[in-house]
Backbone as JSON, one array per atom type, in Angstrom:
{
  "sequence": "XXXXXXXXXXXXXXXXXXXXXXXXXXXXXXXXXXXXXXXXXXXXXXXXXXXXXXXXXXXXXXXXXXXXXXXXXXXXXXXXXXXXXXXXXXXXXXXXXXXXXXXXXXXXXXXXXXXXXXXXXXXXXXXXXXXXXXXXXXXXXXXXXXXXXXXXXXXXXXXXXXXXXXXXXXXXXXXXXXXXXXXXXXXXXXXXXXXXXXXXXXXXXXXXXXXXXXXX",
  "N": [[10.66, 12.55, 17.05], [8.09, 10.36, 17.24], [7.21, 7.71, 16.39], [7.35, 4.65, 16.68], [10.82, 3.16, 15.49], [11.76, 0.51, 13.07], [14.75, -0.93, 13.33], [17.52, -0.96, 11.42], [20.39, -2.74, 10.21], [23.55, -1.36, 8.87], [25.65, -1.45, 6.51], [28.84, 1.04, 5.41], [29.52, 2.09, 1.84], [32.46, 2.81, -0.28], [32.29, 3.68, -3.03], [29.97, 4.85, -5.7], [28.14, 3.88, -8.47], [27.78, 1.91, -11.45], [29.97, -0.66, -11.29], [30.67, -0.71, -8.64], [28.65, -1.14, -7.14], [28.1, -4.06, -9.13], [29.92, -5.16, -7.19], [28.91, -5.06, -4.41], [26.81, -6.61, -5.26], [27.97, -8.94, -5.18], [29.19, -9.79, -2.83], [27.06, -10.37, -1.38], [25.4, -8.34, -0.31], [23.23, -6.02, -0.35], [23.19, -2.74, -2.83], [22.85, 0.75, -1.44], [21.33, 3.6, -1.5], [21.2, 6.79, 0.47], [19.6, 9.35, 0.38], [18.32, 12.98, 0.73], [17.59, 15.83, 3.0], [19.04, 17.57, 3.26], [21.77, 16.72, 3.51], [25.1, 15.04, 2.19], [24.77, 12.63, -0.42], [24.35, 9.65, 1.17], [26.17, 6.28, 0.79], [25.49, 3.15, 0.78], [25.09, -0.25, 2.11], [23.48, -3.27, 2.33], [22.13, -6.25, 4.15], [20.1, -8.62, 1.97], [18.14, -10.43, 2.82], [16.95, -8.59, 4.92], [15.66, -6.83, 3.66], [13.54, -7.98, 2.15], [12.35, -9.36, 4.39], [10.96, -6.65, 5.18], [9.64, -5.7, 2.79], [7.72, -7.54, 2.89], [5.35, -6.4, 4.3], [2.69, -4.88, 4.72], [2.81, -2.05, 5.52], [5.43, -0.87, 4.68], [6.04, 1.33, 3.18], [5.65, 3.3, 4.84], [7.05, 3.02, 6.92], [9.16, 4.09, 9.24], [12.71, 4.06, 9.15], [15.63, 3.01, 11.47], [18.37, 3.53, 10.24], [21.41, 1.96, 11.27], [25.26, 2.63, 10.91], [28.17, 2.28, 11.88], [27.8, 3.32, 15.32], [26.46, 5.45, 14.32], [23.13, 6.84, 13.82], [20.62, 7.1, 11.24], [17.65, 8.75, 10.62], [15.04, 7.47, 8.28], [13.03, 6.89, 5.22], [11.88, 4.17, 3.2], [11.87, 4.37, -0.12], [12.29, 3.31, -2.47], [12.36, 0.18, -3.86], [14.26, -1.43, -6.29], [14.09, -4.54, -7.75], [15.17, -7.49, -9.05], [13.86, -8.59, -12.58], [13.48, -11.67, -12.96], [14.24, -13.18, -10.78], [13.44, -11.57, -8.27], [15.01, -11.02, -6.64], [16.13, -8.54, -4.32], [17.92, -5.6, -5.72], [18.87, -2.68, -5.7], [18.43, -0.31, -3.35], [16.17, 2.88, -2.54], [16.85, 4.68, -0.23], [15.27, 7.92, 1.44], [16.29, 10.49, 3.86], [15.29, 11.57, 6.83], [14.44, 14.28, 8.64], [13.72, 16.46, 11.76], [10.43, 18.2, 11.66], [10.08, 18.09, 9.03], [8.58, 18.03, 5.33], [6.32, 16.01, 3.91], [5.54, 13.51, 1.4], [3.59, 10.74, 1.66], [2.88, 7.5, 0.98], [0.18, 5.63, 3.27], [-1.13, 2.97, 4.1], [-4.07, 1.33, 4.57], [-6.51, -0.37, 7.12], [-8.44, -2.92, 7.13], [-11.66, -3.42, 8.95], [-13.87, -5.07, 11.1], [-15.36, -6.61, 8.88], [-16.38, -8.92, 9.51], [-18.48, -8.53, 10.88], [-20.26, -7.07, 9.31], [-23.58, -5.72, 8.07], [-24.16, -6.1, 5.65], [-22.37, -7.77, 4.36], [-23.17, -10.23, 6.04], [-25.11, -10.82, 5.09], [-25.04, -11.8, 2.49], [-23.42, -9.95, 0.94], [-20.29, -8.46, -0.81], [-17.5, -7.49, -0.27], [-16.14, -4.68, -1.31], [-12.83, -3.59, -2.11], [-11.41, -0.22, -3.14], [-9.65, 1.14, -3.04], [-6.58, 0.41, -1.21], [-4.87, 2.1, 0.03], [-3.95, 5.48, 0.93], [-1.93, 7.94, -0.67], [-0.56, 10.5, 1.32], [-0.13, 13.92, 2.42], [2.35, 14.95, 5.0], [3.84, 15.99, 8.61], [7.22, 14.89, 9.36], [7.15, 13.77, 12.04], [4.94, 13.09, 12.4], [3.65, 10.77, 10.55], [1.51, 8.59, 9.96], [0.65, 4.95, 11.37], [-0.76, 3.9, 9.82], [-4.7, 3.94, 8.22], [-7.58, 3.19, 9.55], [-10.29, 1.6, 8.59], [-13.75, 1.32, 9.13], [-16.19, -1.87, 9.26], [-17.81, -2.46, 9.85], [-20.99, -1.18, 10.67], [-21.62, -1.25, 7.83], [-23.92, -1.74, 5.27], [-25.57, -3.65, 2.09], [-24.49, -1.94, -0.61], [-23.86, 0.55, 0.59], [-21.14, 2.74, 1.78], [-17.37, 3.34, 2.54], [-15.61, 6.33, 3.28], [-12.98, 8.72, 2.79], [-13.29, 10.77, 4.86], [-14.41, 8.73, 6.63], [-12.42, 7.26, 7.54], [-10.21, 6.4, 10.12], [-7.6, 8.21, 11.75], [-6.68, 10.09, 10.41], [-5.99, 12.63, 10.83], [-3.55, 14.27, 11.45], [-2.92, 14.4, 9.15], [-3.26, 15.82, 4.85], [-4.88, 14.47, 2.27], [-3.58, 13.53, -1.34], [-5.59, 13.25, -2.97], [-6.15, 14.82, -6.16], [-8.75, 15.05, -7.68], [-11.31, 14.6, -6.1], [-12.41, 15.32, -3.34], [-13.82, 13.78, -0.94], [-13.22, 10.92, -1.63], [-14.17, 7.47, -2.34], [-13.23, 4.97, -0.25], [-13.97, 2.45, 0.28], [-16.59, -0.14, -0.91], [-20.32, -2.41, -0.3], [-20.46, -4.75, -2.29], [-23.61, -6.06, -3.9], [-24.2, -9.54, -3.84], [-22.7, -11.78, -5.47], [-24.48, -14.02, -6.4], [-26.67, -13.32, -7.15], [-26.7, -11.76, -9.22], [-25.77, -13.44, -11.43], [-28.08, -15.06, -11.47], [-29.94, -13.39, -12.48], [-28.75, -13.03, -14.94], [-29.41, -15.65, -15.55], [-32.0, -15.74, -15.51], [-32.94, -13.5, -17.53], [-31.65, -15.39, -20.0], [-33.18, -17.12, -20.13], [-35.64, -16.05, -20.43], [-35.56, -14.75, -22.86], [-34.76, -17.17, -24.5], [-37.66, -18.3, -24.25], [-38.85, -16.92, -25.82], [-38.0, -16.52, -28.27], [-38.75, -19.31, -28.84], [-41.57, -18.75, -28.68], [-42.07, -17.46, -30.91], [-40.83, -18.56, -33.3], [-42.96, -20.56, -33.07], [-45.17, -19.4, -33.6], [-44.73, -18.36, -36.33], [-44.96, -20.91, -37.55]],
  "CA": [[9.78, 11.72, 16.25], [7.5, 9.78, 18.23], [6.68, 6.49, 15.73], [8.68, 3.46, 16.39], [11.52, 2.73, 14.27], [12.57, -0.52, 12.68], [16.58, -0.3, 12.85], [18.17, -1.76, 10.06], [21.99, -2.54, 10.31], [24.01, -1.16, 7.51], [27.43, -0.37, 6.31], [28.92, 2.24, 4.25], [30.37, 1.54, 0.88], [33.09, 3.91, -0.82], [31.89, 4.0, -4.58], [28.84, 4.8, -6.6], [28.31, 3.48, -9.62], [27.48, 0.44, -12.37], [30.94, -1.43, -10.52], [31.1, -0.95, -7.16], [27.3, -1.85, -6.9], [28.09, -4.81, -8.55], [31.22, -5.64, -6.65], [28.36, -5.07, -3.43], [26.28, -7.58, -4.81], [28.7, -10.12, -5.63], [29.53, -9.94, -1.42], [25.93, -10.95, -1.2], [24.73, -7.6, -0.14], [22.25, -4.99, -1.43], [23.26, -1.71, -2.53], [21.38, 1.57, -1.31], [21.71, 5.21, -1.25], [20.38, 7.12, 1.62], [19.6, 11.23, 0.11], [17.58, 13.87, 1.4], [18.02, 16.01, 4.47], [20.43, 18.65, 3.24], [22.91, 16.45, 3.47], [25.35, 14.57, 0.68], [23.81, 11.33, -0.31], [25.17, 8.38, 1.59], [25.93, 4.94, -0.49], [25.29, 2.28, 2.09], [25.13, -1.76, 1.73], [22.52, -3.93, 3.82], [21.79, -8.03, 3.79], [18.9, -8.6, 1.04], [17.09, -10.85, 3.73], [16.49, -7.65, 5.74], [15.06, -6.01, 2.72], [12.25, -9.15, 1.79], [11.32, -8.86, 5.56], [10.5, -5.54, 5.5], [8.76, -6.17, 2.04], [6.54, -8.35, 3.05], [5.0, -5.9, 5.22], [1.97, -3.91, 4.34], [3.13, -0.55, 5.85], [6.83, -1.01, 4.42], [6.41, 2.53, 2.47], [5.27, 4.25, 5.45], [7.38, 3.04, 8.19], [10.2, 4.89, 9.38], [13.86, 2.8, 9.79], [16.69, 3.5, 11.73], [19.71, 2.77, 9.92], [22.46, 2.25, 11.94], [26.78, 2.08, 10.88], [29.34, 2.57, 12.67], [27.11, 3.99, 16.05], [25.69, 6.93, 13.7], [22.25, 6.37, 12.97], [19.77, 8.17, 10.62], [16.09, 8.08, 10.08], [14.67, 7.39, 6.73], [12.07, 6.16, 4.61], [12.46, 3.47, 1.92], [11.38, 5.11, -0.94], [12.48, 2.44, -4.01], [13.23, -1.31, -4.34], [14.37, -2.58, -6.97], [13.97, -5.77, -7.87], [15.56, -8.45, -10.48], [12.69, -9.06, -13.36], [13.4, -12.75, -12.62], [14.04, -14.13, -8.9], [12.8, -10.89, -7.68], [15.96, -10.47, -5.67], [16.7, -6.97, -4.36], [19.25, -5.3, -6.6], [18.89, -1.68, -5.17], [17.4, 0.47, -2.33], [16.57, 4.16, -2.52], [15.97, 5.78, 0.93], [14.71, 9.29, 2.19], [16.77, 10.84, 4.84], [14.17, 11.98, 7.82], [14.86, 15.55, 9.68], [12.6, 16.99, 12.54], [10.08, 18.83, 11.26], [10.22, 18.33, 7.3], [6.87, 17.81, 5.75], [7.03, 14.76, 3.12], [4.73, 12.76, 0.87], [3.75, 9.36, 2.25], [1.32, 6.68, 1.17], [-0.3, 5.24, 3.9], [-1.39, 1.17, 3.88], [-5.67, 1.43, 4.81], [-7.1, -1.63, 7.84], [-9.96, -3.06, 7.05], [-11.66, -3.76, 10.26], [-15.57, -5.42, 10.89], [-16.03, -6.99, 7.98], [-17.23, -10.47, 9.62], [-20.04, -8.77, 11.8], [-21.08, -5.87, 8.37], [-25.14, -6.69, 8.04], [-24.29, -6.24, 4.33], [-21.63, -9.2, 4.57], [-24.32, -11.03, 6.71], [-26.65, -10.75, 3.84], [-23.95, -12.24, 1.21], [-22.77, -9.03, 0.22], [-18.62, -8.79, -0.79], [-16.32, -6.11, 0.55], [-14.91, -3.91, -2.52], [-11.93, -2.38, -1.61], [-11.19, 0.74, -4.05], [-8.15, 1.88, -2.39], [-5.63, -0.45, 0.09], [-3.6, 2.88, 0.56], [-3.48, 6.28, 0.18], [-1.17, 8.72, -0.49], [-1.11, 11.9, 1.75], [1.06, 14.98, 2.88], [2.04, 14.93, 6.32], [5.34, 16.08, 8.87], [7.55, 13.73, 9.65], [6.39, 13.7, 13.33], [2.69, 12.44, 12.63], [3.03, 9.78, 9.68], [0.56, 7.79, 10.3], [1.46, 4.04, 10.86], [-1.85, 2.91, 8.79], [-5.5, 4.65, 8.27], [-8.34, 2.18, 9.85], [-11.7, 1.67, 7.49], [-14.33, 0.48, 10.1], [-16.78, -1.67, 7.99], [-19.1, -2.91, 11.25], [-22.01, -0.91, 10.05], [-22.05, -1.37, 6.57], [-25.19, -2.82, 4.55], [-25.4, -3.8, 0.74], [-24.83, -0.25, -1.4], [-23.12, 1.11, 1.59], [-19.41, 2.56, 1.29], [-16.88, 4.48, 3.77], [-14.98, 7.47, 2.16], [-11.71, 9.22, 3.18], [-13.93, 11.2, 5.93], [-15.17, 8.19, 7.46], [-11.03, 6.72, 7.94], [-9.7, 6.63, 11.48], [-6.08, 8.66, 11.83], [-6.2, 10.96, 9.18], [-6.3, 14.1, 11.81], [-2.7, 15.41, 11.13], [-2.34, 14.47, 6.79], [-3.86, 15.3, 4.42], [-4.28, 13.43, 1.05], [-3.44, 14.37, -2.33], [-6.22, 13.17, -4.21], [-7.11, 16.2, -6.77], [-9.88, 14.85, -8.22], [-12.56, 14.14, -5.2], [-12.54, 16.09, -1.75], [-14.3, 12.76, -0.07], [-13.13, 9.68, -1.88], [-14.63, 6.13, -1.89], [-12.26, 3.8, 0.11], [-14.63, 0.48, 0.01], [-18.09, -0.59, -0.65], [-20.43, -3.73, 0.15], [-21.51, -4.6, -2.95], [-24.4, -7.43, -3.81], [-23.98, -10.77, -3.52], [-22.49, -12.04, -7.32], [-25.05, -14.84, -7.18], [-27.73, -12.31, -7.73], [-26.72, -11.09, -10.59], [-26.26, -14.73, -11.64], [-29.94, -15.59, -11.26], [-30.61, -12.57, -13.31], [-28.55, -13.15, -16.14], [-29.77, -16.96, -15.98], [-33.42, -15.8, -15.47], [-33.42, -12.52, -18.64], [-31.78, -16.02, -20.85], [-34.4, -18.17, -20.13], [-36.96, -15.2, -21.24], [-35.12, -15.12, -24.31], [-34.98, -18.52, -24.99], [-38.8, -18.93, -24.38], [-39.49, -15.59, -26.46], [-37.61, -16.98, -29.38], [-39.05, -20.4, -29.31], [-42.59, -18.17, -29.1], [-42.0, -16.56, -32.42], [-41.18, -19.74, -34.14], [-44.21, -21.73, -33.2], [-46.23, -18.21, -34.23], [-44.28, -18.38, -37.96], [-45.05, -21.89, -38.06]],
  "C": [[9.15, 10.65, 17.15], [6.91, 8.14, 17.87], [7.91, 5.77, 16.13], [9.58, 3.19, 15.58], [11.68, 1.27, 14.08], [14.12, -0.14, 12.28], [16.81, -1.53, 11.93], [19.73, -1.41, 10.05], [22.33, -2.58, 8.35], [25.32, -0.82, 7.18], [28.04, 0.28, 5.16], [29.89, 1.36, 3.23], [30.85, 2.95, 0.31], [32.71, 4.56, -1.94], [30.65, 4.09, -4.55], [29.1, 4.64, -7.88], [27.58, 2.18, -10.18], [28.61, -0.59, -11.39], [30.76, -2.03, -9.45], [29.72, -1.41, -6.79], [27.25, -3.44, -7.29], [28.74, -5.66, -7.73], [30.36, -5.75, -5.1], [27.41, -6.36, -3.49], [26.93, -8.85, -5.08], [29.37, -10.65, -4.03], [28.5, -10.32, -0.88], [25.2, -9.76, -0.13], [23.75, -6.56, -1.33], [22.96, -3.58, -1.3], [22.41, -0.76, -2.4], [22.09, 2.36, -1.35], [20.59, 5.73, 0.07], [20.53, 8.73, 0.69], [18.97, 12.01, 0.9], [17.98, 14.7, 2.35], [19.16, 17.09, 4.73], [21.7, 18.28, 3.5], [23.33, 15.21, 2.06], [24.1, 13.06, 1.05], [25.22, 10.12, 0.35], [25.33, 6.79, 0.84], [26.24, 3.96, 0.77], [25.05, 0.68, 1.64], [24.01, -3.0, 3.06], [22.37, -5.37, 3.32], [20.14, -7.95, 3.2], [18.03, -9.17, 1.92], [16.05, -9.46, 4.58], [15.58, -6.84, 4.66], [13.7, -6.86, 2.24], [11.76, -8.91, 2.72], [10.54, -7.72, 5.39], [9.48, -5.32, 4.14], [7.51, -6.55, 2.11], [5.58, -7.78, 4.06], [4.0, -4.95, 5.02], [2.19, -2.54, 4.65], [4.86, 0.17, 5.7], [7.17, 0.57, 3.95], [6.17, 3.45, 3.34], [6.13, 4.19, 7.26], [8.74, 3.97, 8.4], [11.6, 3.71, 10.18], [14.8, 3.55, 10.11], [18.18, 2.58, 10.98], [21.24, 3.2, 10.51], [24.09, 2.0, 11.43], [27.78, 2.98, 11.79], [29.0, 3.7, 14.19], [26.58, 5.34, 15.39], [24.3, 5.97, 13.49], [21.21, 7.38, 12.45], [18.18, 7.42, 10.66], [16.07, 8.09, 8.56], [13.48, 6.33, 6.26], [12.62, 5.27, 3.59], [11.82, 3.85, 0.98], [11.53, 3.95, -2.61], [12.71, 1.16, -3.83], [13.34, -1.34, -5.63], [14.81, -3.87, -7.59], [14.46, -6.6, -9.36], [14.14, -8.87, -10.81], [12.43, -10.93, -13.23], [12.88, -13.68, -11.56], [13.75, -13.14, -8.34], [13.93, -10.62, -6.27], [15.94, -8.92, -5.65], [17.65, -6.37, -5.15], [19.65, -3.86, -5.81], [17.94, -1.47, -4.23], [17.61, 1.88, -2.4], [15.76, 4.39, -1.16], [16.14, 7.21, 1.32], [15.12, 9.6, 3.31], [15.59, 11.74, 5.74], [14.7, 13.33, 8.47], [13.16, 15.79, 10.18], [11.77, 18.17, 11.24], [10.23, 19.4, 9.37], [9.06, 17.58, 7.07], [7.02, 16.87, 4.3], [5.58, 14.3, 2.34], [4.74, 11.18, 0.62], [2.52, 8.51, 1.62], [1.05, 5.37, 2.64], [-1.66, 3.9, 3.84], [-2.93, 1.28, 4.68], [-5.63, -0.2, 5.71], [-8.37, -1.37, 7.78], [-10.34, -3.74, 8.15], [-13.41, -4.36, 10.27], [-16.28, -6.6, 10.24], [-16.69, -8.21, 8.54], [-18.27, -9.56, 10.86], [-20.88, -7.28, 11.09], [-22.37, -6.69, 8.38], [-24.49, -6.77, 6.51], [-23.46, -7.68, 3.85], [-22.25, -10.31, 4.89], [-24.8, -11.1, 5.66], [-25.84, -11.2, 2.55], [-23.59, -11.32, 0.57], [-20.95, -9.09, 0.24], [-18.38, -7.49, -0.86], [-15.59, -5.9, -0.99], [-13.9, -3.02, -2.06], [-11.41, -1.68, -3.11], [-9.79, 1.03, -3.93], [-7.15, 0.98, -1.03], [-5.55, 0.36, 0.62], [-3.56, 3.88, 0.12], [-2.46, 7.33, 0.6], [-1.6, 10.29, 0.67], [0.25, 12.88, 2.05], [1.25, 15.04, 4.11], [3.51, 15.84, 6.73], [5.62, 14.77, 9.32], [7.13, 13.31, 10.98], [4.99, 12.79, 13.44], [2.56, 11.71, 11.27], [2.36, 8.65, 10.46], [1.06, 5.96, 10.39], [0.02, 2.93, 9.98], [-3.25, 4.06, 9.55], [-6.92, 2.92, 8.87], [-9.82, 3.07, 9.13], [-12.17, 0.71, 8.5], [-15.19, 0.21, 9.17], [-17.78, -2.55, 8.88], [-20.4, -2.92, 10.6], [-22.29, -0.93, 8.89], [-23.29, -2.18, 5.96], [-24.66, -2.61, 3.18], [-25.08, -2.54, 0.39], [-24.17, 0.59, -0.6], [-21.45, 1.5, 1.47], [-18.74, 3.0, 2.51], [-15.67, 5.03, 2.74], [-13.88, 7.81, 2.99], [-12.64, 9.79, 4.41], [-14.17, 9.91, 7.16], [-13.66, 7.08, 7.94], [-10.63, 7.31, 9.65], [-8.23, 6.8, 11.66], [-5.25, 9.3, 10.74], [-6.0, 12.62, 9.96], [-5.06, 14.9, 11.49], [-1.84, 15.21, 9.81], [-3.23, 14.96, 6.54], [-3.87, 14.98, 2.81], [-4.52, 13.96, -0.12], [-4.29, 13.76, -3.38], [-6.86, 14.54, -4.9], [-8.39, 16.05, -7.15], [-11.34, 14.51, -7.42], [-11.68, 14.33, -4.11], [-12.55, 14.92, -1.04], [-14.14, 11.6, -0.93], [-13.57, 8.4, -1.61], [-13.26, 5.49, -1.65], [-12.8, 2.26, -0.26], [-16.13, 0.86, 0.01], [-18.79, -1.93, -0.42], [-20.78, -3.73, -0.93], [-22.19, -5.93, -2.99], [-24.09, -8.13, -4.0], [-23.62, -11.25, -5.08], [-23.54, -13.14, -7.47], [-26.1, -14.2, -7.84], [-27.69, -12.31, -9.23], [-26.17, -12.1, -11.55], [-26.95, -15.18, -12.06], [-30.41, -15.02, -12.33], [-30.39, -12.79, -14.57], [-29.38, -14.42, -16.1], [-31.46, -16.67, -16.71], [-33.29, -14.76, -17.36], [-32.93, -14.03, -19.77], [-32.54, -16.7, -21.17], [-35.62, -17.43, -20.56], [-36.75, -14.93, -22.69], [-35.06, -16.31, -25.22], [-36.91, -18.93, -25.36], [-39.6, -17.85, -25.4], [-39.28, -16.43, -27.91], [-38.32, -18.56, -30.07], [-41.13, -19.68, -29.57], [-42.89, -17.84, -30.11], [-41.64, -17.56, -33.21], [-42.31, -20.25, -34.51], [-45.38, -20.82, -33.92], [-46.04, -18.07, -35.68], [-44.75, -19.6, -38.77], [-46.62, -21.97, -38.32]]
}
């Protein structure tokens, strides 16, 4: 596998269950499962800090971590948080055991790149992004660690589509519904359309006061 890992220290816990999960977080860890990979599932325990870091990370669903206990270590994806409805603490982690050559379904975190020298930007146009991130099919070998949206050349009305993404060469993505997808467009400037509404009220206003003075 040729992508960098983030290792993530971890250590095994004996039970699964409602209990022993919370008997993991009452030690002030998080519990996780590790599955996949033709092998059993592993029930594993990691420090919640390490889990917010990696959170806070736009390519968190697409990176690949080494989790290391007791000198074994596996690859894997993080595939689940979840999170207390409250303080948004970690409660669980589900991760995806990695093997050579297994072919997986990843979403992949979109860079927007340009935007301060687009003419359409120049010209007070605003950057719509449609899509942050999309999903695609890939092997584990060639996930991508993010798709780059160049948005240089763009003018007003202007978009860039899944075709026009940089490092899509060995996924590809499972939208069914559209071959060439819109990722972003520039669109016009909101005062515009501002002006317009202001201007069509003010033709209404002077229409209406027209048809008075004509009754009167």
């Amino acid at each position: 596998m040729a992508r960098n890992f983030v290792e993530l220290k971890v250590s095994m816990r004996a039970k699964a269950g409602k209990g022993a999960a919370r008997a993991t977080r009452r030690e002030g860890l998080v519990p996780a499962v590790v599955y996949g990979g033709k092998s059993e599932p592993a029930m594993i325990a990691l420090d919640p800090r390490l889990v917010m870091r990696e959170l806070g990370k736009s390519a968190w669903r697409s990176q690949l971590y080494q989790l290391t206990v007791d000198d074994k270590k596996t690859v894997a994806l993080m595939r689940a948080v979840q999170l207390h409805p409250v303080t948004d603490r970690p409660l669980h982690v589900d991760f995806q055991r990695m093997v050579a050559g297994q072919h997986i379904r990843v979403e992949i975190p979109v860079i927007f790149e340009g935007e301060e020298v687009a003419p359409g930007v120049k010209r007070g146009g605003v950057v719509n992004i449609i899509q942050y991130s999309v999903e695609v099919n890939c092997d584990v070998e060639h996930i991508p660690d993010a798709f780059i949206a160049d948005l240089s050349e763009l003018d007003i009305h202007d978009n860039i589509r899944w075709s026009d993404l940089k490092g899509t060469e060995n996924v590809t993505h499972t939208n069914q519904h559209e071959e060439d997808f819109v990722i972003a467009t520039i669109a016009p400037p909101t005062v515009v359309v501002e002006t317009a509404k202001e201007e069509t009220t003010e033709e209404a206003i002077e229409e209406k006061t027209a048809e008075a003075s004509s009754e009167e």
